[in-house]
C-alpha positions as CSV (number, residue, x, y, z in Angstrom):
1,X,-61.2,-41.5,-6.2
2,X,-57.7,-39.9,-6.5
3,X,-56.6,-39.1,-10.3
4,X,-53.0,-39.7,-9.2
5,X,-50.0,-39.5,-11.6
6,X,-49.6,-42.7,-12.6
7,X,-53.2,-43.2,-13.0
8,X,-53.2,-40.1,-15.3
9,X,-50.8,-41.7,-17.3
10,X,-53.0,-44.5,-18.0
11,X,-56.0,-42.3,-18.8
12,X,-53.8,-40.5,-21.4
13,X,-53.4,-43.9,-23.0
14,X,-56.9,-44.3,-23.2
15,X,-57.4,-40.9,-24.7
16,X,-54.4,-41.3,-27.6
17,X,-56.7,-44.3,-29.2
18,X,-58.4,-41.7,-31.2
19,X,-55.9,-39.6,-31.7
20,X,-54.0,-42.6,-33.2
21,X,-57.0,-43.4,-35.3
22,X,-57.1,-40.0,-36.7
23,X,-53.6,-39.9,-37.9
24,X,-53.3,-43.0,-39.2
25,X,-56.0,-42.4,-41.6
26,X,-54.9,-38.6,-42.3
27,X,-53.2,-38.6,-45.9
28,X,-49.9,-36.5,-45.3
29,X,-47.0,-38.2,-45.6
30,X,-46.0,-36.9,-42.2
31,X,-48.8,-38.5,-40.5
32,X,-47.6,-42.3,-40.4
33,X,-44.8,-40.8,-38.1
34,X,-47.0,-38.9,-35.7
35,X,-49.3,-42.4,-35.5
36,X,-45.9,-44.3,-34.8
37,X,-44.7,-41.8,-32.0
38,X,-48.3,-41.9,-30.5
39,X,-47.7,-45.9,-30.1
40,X,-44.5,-45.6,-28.9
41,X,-45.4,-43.3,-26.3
42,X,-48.5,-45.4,-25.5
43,X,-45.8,-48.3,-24.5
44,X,-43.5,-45.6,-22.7
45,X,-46.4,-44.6,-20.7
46,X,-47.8,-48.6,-20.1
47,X,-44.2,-49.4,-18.6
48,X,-43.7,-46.0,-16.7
49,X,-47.3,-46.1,-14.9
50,X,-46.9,-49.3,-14.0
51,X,-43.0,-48.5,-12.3
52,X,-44.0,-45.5,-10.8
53,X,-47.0,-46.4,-9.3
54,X,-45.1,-49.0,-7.6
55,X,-41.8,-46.8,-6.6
56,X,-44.3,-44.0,-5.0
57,X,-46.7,-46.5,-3.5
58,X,-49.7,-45.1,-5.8
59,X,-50.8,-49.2,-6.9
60,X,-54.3,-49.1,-6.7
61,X,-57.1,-51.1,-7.7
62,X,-58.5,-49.4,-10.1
63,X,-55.2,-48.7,-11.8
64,X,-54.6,-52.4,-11.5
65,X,-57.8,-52.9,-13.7
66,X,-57.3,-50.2,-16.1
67,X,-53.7,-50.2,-16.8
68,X,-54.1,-53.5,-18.5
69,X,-57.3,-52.9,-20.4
70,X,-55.3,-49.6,-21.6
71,X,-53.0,-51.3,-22.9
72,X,-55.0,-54.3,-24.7
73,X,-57.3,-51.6,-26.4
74,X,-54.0,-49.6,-27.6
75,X,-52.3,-52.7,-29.0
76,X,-56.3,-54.3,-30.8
77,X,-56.9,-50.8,-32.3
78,X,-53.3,-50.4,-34.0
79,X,-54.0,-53.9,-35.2
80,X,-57.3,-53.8,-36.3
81,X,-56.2,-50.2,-38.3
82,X,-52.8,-52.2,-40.0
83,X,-55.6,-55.0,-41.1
84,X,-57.9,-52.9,-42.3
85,X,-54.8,-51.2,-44.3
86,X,-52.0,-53.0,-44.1
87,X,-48.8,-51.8,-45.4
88,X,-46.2,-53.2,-47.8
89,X,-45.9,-56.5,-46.3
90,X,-44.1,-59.3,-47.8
91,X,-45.9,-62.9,-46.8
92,X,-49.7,-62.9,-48.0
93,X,-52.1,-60.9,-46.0
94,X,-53.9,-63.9,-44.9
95,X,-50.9,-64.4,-42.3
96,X,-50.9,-60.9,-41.0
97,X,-54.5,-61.0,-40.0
98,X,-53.8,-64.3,-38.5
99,X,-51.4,-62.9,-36.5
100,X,-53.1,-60.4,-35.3
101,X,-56.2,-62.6,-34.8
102,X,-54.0,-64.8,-32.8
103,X,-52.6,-61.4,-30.7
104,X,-55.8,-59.8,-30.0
105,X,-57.9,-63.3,-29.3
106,X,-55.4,-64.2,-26.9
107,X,-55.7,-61.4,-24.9
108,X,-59.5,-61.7,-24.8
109,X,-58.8,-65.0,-23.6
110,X,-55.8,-64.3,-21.0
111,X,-58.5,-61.5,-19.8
112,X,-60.8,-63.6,-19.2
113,X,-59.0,-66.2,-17.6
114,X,-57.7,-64.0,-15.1
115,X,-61.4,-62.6,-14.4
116,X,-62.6,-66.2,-13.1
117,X,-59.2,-67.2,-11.5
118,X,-60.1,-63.4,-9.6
119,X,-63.2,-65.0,-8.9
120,X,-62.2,-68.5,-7.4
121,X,-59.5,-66.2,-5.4
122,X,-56.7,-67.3,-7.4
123,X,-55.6,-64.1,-8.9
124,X,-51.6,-64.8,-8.1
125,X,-51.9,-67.9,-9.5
126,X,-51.9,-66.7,-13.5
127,X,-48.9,-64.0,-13.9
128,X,-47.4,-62.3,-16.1
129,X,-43.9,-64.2,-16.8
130,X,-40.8,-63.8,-18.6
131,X,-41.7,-64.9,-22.0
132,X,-45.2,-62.5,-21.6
133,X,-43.1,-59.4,-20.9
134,X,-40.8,-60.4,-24.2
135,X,-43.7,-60.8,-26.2
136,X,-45.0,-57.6,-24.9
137,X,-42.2,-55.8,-26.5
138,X,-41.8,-57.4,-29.6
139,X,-45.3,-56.9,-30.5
140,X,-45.1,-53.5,-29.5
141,X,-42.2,-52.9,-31.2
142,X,-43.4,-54.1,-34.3
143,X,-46.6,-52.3,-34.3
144,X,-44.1,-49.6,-34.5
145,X,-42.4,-50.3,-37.2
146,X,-45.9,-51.4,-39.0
147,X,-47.2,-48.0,-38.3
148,X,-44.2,-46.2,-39.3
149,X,-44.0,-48.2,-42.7
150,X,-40.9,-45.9,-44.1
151,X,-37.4,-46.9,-44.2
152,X,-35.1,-45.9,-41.5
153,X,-31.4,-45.8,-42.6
154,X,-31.8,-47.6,-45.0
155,X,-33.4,-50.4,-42.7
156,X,-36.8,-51.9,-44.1
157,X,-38.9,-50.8,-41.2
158,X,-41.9,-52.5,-42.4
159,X,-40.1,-55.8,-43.1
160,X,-38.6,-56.0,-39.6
161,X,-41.4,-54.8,-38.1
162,X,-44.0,-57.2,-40.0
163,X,-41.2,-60.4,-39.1
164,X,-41.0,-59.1,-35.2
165,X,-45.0,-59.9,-35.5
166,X,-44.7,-62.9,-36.6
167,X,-42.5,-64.2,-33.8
168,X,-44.9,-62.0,-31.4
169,X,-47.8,-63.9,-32.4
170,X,-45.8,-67.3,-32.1
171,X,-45.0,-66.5,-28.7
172,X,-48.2,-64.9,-27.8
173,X,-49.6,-68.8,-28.6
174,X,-46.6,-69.9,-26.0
175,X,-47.6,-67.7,-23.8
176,X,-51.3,-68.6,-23.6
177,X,-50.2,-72.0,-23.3
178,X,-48.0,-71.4,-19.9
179,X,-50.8,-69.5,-19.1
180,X,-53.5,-72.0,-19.4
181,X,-51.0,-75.1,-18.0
182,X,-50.7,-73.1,-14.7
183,X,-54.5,-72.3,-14.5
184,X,-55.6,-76.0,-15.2
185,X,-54.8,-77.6,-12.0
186,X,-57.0,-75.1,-10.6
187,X,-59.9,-75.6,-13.1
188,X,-59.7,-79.2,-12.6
189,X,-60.0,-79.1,-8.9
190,X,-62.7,-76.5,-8.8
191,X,-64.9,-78.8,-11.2
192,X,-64.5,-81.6,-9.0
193,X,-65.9,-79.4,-6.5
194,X,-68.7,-78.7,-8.7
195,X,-69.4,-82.2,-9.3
196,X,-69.2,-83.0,-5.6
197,X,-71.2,-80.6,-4.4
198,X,-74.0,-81.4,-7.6
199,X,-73.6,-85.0,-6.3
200,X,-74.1,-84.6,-2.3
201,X,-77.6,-85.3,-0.7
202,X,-79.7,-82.2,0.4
């Protein structure tokens, strides 16, 4: 298999999850900076593999696989980390983890989805649409500002970033729902097929 550039890029995302991990718990006031930059180049990299792989006519199937799994592993770490320590939020924290529940289950879900719509050779059935890609950078966006956590300019980075979340996750729910409504036709005929064929003399 050919490491081309584009797929490097992707790798690289893959190998900046520990990096991220490290700095996030390093305590030097410097190091919530270096952890935000390392996200932000994670969603630099997850848009530019993706454009260039397509303008050099470098798409291939196992950068089709991975360049999505990069970039749910990226996003469920930085997630799982804010949790674990959250930063000055305002709301309780029960509704930032359920936020980020509602982020990181949906992809496991979407994920999945796509696997058995793959399977039943409906993979262009079930894409990615406007309101994903807007929800894409929202949430990435404010895991930037979450990971950042200082103000900016006197703008409370961690208040926009932890309201920008909020709307992520609401969307992420909207997405999942377009999602799912274009998949169920599908479901419902290939279970009618099941039943059929369960019900037909041998």
């Amino acid at each position: 298999m050919q490491i081309t550039f584009p797929l490097f890029l992707t790798i690289m995302r893959i190998a900046l999850i520990p990096v991220l991990v490290l700095f996030f718990y390093l305590p030097y006031p410097w190091s919530s900076l270096v952890a935000a930059i390392i996200f932000i180049l994670a969603a630099i990299t997850d848009w530019l593999d993706g454009y260039l792989a397509r303008r050099m006519g470098l798409m291939s199937s196992f950068g089709a696989f991975l360049d999505p799994v990069a970039d749910k592993l990226m996003v469920a770490t930085a997630l799982v980390l804010l949790v674990q320590t959250p930063p000055p939020i305002v709301f309780p924290m029960i509704f930032f983890t359920v936020a980020a529940a509602i982020i990181i289950g949906r992809e496991i879900a979407i994920s999945g989805l796509r696997e058995w719509m793959a399977e039943m050779g409906e993979r262009g059935t079930v894409q990615v649409g406007a309101m994903g890609k807007l929800k894409t950078i929202l949430q990435m966006t404010a895991i930037s500002c979450l990971l950042y956590e200082s103000d900016l300019f006197g703008l409370p980075v961690v208040i926009v970033g932890e309201m920008l979340l909020y709307v992520a996750a609401a969307l992420t729910l909207w997405s999942m729902w377009v999602y799912l409504h274009a998949a169920w036709p599908i479901m419902s005929r290939h279970d009618s097929k099941a039943r059929e064929d369960k019900s037909s003399p041998e």
